[in-house]
VEXDREN-2710 file (C-alpha; in Angstrom, 1 decimal):
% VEXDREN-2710
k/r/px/py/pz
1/UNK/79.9/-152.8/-122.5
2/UNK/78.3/-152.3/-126.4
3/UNK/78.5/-148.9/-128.2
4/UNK/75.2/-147.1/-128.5
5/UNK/73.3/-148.2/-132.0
6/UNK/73.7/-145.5/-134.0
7/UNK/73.0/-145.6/-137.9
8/UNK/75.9/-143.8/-140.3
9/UNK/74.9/-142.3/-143.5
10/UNK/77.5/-143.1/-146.7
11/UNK/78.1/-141.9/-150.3
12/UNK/80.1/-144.7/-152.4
13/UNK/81.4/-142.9/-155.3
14/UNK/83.1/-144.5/-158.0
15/UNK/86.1/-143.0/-159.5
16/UNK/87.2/-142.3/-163.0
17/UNK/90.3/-142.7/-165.1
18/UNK/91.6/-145.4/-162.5
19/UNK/93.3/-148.6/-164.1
20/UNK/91.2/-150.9/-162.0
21/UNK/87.5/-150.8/-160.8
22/UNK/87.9/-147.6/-157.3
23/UNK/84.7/-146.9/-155.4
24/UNK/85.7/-143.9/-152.5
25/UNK/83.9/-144.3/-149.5
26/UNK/82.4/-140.8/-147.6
27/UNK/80.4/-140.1/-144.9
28/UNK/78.9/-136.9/-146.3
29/UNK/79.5/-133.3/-144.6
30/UNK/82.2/-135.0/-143.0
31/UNK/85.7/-137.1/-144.9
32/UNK/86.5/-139.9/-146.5
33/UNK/86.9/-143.4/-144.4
34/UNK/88.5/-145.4/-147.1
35/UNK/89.4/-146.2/-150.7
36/UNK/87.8/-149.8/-152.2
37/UNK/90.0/-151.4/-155.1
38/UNK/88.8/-154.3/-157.2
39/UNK/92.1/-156.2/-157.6
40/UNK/92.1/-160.1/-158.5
41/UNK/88.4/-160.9/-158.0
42/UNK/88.6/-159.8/-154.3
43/UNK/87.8/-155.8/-153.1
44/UNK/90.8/-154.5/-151.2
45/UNK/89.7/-151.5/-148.7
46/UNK/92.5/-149.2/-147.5
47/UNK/91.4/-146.8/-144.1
48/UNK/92.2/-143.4/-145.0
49/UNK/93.0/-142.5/-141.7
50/UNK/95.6/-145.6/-140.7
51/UNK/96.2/-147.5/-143.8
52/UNK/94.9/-150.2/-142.8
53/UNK/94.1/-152.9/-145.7
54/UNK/91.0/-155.0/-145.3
55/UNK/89.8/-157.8/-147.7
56/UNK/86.3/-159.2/-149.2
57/UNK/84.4/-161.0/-151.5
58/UNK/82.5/-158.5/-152.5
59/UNK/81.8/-154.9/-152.8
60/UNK/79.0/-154.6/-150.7
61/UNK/81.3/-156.8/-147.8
62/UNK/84.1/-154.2/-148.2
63/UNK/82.1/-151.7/-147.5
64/UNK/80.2/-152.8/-144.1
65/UNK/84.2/-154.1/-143.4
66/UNK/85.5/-150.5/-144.0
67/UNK/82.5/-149.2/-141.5
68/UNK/83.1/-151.8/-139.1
69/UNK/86.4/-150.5/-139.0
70/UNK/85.8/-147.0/-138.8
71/UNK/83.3/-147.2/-135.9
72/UNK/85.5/-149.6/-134.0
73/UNK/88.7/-147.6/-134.4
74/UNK/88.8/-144.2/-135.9
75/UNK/85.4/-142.6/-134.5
END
């Protein structure tokens, strides 16, 4: 019983004046699904919508983690 394929357009916009490296996850016309941090050498992702924190190696991995999550949980 899978989900229909369906592709989701995102906008990863860094933000400014933040102590550490913050990238802002969107899906555009629409909201924000999460918040990336770079803490440690790792990227910490926190769910906008649950607070949910979610961990990776990389940026790129934090990001298909964060949209896993979203069209799992919050769609």
């Amino acid at each position: 019983m899978s989900k229909k394929i369906e592709n989701i357009d995102v906008e990863v916009n860094e933000l400014k004046g933040k102590s550490i490296p913050t990238w802002e996850v969107i899906i555009p016309n629409k909201k924000s699904i999460g918040i990336i941090e770079k803490v440690e050498n790792r990227y910490r992702a926190t769910t906008t919508k649950s607070n949910n924190v979610l961990y990776a190696k990389s940026l790129e991995g934090s990001i298909n983690d964060l949209l896993s999550y979203f069209a799992l949980h919050e769609k």
